[in-house]
Structures are given as C-alpha cells and as structure tokens.
C-alpha positions in Angstrom: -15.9 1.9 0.2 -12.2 1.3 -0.2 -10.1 1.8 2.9 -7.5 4.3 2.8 -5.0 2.2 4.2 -5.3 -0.4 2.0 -4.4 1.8 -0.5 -1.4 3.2 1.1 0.0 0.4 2.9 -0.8 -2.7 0.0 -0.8 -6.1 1.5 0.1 -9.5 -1.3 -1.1 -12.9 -0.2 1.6 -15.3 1.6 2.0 -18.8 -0.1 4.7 -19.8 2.1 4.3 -22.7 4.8 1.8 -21.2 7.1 3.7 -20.8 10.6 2.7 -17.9 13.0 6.4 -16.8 12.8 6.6 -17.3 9.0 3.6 -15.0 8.9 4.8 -12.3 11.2 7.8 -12.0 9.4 6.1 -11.8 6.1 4.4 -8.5 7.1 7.3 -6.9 8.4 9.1 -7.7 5.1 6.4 -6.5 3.3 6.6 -2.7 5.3 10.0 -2.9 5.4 9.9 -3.2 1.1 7.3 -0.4 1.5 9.6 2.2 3.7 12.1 1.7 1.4 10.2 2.6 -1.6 9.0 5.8 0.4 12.8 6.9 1.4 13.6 6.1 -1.8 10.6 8.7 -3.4 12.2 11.1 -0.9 15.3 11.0 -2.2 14.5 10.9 -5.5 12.2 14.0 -5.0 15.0 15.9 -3.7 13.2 16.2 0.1 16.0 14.5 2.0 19.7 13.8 1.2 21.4 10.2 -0.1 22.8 10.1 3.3 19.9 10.7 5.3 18.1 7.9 2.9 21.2 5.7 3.5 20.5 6.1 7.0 16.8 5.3 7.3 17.3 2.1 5.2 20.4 0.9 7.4 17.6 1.6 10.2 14.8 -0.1 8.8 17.3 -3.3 7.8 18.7 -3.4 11.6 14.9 -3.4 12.1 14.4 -6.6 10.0 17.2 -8.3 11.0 16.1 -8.2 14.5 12.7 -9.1 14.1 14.1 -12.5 12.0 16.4 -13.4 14.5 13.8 -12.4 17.8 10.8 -15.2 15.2 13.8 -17.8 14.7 13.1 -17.5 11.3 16.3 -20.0 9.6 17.7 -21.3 12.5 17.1 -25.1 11.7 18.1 -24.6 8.7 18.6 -28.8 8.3 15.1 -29.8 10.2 13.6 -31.9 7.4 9.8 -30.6 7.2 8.6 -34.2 6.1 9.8 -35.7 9.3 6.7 -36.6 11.5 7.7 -37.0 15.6 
C-alpha cells in the first residue's frame, strides 16, 4: 500500500557528502521547493493574490535562510575536505 504522504510530500535521494547538517538541510530545501510549488498552484489558480504569494515565498526563504545559517551550512567555505587531522 502506498503512503499518502509519500505521494504528497516526494522525497529524491541525497548524493551530497553525507554530514548530519548536510542532510538536515537537504530536507528543508526539498519542502521549501515543495511550498513553493504549492503557493505557486495557488496563485496560478486564482485562490490567493501575487502579493499574498510573494509574501508566503519571502516567508518560507527567511525560513531557509535561517535554518542554513542555525546547521553552518558554508561557513568554512576554504576547509579543504581531503585534509586528515
């Protein structure tokens, strides 16, 4: 039986270096991409206005934002991954 969720809320595979933070921040890009595509249905429906979808995106980008700087996510941007310690 297929979940309902998974249906609704697709997940892709992460091929990225595998780093707790790294994958955190992979699933909240992924549902960020995803509540953009619904405001952007929305909108395109005619159910809410461009503003109010400009709105909700601005939101859900602060969102992201937050959540890369709160994982670190880029901040040593020059740490060489091939250096052993």
């Amino acid at each position: 039986m297929v979940d309902s969720s998974d249906f609704l809320y697709p997940r892709s595979r992460y091929y990225g270096k595998v780093q707790p933070e790294s994958l955190v921040f992979n699933a909240n890009l992924q549902e960020f991409a995803q509540h953009v595509s619904y405001v952007c249905n929305l909108e395109t429906a005619g159910k809410i206005s461009s503003e109010e979808a400009y709105k909700k995106i601005r939101d859900l980008w602060k969102q992201l934002k937050r959540s890369k700087k709160e994982l670190g996510i880029g901040e040593n941007p020059f740490q060489n991954d091939n250096e052993q310690t």
